[in-house]
C-alpha positions as CSV (number, residue, x, y, z in Angstrom):
1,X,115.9,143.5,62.1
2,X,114.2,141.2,64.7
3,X,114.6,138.0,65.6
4,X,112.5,135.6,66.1
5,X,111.9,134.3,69.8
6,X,111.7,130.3,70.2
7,X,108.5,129.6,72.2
8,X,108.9,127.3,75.2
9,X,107.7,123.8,73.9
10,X,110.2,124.6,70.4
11,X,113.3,125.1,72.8
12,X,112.0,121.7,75.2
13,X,112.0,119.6,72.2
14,X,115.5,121.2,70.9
15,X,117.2,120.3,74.7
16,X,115.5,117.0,74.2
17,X,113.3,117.3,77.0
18,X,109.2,115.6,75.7
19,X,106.5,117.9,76.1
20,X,103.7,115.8,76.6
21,X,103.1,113.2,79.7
22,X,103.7,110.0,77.9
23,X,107.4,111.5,76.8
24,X,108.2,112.5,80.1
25,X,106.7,108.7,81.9
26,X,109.2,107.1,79.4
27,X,111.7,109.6,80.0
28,X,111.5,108.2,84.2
29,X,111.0,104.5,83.3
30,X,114.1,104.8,81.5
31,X,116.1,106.4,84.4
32,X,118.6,104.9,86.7
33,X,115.9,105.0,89.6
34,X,113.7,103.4,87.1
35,X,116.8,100.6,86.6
36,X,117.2,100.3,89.9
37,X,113.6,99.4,91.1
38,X,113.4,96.8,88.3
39,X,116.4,95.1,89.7
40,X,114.9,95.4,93.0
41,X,112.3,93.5,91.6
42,X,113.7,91.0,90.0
43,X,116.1,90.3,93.2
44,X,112.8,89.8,95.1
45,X,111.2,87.9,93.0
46,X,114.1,85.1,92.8
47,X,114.0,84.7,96.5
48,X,111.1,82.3,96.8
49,X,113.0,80.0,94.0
50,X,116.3,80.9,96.0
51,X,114.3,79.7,99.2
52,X,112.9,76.7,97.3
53,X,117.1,75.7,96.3
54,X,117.9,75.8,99.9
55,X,115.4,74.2,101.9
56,X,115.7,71.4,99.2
57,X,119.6,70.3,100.4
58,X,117.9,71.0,104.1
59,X,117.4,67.8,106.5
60,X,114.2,67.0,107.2
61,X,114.3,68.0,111.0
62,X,115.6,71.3,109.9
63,X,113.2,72.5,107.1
64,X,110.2,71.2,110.0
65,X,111.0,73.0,113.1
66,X,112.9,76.2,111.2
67,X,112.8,78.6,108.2
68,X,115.5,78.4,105.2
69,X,117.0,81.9,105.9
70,X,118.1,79.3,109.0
71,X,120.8,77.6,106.7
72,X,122.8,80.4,106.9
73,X,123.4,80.3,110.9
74,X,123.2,77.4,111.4
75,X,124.1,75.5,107.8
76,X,123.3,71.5,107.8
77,X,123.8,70.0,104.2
78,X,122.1,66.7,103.1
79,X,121.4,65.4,99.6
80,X,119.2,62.8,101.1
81,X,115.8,64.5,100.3
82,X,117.4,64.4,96.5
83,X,118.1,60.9,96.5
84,X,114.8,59.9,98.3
85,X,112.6,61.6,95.6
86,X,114.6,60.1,92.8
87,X,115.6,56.7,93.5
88,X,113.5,56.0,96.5
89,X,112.1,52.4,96.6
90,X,109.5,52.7,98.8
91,X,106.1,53.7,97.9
92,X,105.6,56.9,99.9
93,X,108.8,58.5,98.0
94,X,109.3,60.5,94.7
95,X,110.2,57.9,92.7
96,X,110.9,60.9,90.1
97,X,113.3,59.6,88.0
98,X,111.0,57.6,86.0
99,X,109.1,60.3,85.7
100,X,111.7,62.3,84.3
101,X,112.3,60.8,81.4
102,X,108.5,60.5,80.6
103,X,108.6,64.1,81.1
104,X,111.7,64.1,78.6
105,X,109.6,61.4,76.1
106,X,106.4,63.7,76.1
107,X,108.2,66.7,75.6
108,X,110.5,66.7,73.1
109,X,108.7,65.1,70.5
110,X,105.7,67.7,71.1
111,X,108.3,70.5,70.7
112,X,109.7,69.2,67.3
113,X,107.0,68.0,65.4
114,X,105.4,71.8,65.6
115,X,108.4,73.0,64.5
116,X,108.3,70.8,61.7
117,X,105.1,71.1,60.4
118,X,104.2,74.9,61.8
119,X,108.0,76.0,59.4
120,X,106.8,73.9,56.6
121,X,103.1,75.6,56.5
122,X,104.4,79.2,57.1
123,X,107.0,78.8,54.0
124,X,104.1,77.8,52.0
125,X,101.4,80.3,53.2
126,X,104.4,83.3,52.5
127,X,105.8,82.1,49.3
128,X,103.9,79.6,47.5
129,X,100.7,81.3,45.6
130,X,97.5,78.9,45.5
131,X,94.0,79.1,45.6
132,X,92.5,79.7,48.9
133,X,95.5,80.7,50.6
134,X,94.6,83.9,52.6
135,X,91.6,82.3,53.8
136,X,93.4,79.2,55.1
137,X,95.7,81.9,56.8
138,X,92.6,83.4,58.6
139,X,91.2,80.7,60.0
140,X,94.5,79.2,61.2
141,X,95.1,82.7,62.8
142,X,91.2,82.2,64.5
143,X,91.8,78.6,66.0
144,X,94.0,80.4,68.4
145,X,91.1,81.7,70.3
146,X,89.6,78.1,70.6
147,X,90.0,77.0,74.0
148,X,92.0,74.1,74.4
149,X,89.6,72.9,77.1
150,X,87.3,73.2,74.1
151,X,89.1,70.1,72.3
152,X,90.1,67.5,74.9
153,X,86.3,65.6,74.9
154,X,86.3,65.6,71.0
155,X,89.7,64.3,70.4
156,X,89.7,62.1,73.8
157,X,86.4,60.5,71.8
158,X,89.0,60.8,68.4
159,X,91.7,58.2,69.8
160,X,88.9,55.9,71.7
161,X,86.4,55.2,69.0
162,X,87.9,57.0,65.5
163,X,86.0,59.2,63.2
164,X,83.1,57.3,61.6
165,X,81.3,59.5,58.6
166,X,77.2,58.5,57.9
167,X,77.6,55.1,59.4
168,X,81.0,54.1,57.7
169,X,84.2,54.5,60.0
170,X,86.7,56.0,58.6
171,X,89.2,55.8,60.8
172,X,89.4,53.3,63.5
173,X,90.1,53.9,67.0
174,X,93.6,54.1,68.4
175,X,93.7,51.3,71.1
176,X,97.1,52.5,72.6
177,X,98.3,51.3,75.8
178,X,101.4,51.8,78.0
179,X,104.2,53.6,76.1
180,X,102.1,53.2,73.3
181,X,100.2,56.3,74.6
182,X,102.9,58.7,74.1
183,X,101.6,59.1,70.3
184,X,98.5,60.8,71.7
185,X,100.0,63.1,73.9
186,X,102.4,64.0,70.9
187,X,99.1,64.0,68.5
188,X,97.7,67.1,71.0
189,X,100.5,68.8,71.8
190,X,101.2,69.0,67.9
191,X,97.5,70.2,67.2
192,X,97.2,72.6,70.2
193,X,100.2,74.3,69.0
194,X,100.2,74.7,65.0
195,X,98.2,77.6,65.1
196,X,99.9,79.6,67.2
197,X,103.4,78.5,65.6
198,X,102.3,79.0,62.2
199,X,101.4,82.4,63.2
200,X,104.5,83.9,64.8
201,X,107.1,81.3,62.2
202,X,104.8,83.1,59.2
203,X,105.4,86.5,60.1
204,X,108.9,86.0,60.3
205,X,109.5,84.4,57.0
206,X,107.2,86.5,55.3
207,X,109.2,89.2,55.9
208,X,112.3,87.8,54.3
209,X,113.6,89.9,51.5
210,X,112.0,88.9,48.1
211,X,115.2,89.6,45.7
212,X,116.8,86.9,47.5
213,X,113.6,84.5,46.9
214,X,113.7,85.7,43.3
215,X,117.7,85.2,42.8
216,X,117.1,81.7,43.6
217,X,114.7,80.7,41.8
218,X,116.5,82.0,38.8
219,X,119.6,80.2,39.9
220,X,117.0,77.4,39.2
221,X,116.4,76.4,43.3
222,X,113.2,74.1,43.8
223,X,110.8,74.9,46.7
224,X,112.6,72.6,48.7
225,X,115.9,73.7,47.9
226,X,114.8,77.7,49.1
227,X,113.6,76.1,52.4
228,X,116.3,73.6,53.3
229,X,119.5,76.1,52.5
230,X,117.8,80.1,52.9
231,X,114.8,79.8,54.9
232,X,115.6,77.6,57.5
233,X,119.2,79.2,58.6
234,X,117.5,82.8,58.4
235,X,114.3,82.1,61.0
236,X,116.2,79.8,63.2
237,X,115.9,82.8,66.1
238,X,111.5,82.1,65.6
239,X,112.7,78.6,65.8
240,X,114.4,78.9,69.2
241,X,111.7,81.4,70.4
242,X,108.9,79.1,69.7
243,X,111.1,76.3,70.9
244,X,111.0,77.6,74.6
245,X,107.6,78.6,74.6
246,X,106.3,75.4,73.7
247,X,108.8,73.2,76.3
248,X,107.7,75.4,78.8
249,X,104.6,75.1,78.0
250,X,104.8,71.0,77.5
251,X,106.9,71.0,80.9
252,X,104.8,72.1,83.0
253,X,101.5,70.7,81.8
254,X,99.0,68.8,83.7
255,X,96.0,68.2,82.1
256,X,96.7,67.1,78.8
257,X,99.0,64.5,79.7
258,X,96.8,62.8,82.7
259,X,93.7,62.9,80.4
260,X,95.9,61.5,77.1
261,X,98.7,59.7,78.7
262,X,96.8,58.5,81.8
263,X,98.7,58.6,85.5
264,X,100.4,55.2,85.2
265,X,103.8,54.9,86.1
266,X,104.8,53.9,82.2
267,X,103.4,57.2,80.8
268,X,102.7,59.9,83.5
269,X,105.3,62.9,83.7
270,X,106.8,64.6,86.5
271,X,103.9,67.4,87.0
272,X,101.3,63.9,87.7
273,X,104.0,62.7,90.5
274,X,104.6,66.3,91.7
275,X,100.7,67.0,92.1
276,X,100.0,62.8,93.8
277,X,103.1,64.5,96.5
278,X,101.6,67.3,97.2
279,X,98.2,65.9,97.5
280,X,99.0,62.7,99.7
281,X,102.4,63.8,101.3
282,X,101.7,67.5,101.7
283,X,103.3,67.7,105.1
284,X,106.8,66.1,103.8
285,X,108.0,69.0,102.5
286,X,111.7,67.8,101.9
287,X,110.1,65.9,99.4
288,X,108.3,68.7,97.9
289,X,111.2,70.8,97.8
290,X,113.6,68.8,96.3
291,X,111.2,67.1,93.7
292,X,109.8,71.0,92.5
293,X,113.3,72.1,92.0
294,X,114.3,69.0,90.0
295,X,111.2,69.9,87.5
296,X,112.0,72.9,87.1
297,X,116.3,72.4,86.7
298,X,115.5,71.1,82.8
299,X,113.1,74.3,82.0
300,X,115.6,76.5,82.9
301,X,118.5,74.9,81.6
302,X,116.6,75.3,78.4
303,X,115.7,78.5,78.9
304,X,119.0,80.0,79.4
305,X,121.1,77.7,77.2
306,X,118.6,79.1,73.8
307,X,118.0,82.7,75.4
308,X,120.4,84.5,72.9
309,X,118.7,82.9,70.0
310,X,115.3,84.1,72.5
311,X,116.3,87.6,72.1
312,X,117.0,87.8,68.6
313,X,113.8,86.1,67.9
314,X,112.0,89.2,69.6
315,X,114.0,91.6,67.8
316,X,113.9,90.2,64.4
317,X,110.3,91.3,63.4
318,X,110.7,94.3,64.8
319,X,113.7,96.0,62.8
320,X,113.9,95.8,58.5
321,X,116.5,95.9,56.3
């Protein structure tokens, strides 16, 4: 009787070992060496924010005439550059606070009312059959790729003079001033991000299990009733996830808010103040310091306060049953 004799790539793939070069590159990425680098990395990268933390508590003479590995020698502790950006009275300092909460006014309105509307029209294109519906899908999937630099002239011409259709005006223009200019930057933020949040929120509740869709609508459960009390609880990880993107993203923007909200103390957030400092007092950097750690305290307080809902809104798509 012979046996026979495993060949070589039969007894690799029996100890486990991959046979072809993209087994054996995720075989090393998945090593401890592999671990350890990664940490490496990430230690590096967190020591220019670690930097930023301590030269912000730094006097002013100090963070001038030395570098912040310095504090650890010689350590001098002030919250003076703290107090000067956010409650300073004069002209030339931070004045952040304000700026804060218009950061805070902008922000979380433009985070919630996407949510809203974005969960709203993914339960409807998943569940709800009507004419034209995979179409509509498509070409809210396309307006992702429109720009967003694209939009700003058209809707900046929207608000100022309203939408007029063969000589009769349809809608009038906004006329908003002061506070009253939050609406618009709302208005954008909402518009720029529905098609990207309708995207990711649809492919979550899409892939909900029917037979549960089914046993309530024989237990007699109205649209509404399915959205409020099953829907809802089970995407709240896509919630989260698209929650943080979209602060982030609100945070730390720029453009829309100077074009829509203007650079007026009533309206302008903190990333218009952040970018008149660095512009006009570019060599005060205790001011810099301490006013580009305070923006970014609330982003990651978000960040890490939602990061286990974060996490399980990445995993949730990716695993049935």
């Amino acid at each position: 009787m012979t046996t026979a004799t495993p060949t070589v790539g039969a007894g690799a793939q029996a100890a486990g070992k991959p046979t072809t070069t993209a087994g054996r590159v995720r075989n090393r990425l998945n090593s401890r060496t592999a671990t350890l680098v990664s940490l490496v990395i990430a230690l590096l990268w967190t020591i220019p924010t670690f930097g930023l933390f301590v030269s912000s508590f730094r006097p002013e003479a100090d963070i001038k005439s030395t570098g912040w590995w310095t504090f650890f020698t010689d350590p001098q502790f002030t919250l003076e550059n703290y107090q000067d950006v956010l409650f300073g009275s004069s002209s030339s300092s931070g004045q952040l606070a304000s700026y804060f909460i218009n950061s805070l006014a902008i922000t979380i309105p433009s985070v919630l009312f996407p949510l809203a509307f974005a969960s709203l029209a993914a339960y409807a294109l998943a569940w709800i059959n009507f004419r034209g519906r995979d179409w509509l899908y498509i070409a809210i999937f396309a307006m992702q790729i429109v720009p967003l630099q694209m939009a700003l002239v058209p809707l900046l011409k929207f608000f100022s003079t309203g939408v007029t259709v063969a000589g009769v005006q349809v809608m009038p223009a906004w006329d908003l001033v002061d506070e009253q200019k939050f609406a618009q930057v709302w208005f954008a933020h909402t518009c720029f991000a529905l098609p990207f949040a309708v995207f990711l929120l649809h492919n979550f509740v899409s892939q909900l299990p029917r037979d549960l869709m089914e046993a309530a609508r024989v237990d007699g459960a109205t649209h509404p009733k399915i959205f409020r009390t099953i829907v809802l609880p089970l995407i709240t990880p896509a919630l989260a996830a698209f929650a943080i993107f979209q602060f982030l993203w609100v945070w730390n923007d720029l453009l829309v808010a100077l074009i829509f909200a203007g650079g007026g103390n009533e309206t302008a957030p903190l990333t218009v103040r952040l970018a008149e400092m660095a512009g006009t007092r570019g060599n005060e950097w205790q001011r810099l310091t301490a006013g580009a750690f305070v923006s970014i305290v609330v982003p990651l307080v978000v960040f890490l306060s939602l990061q286990r809902f974060f996490v399980r809104g990445l995993l949730a798509g990716s695993v049935k049953g």
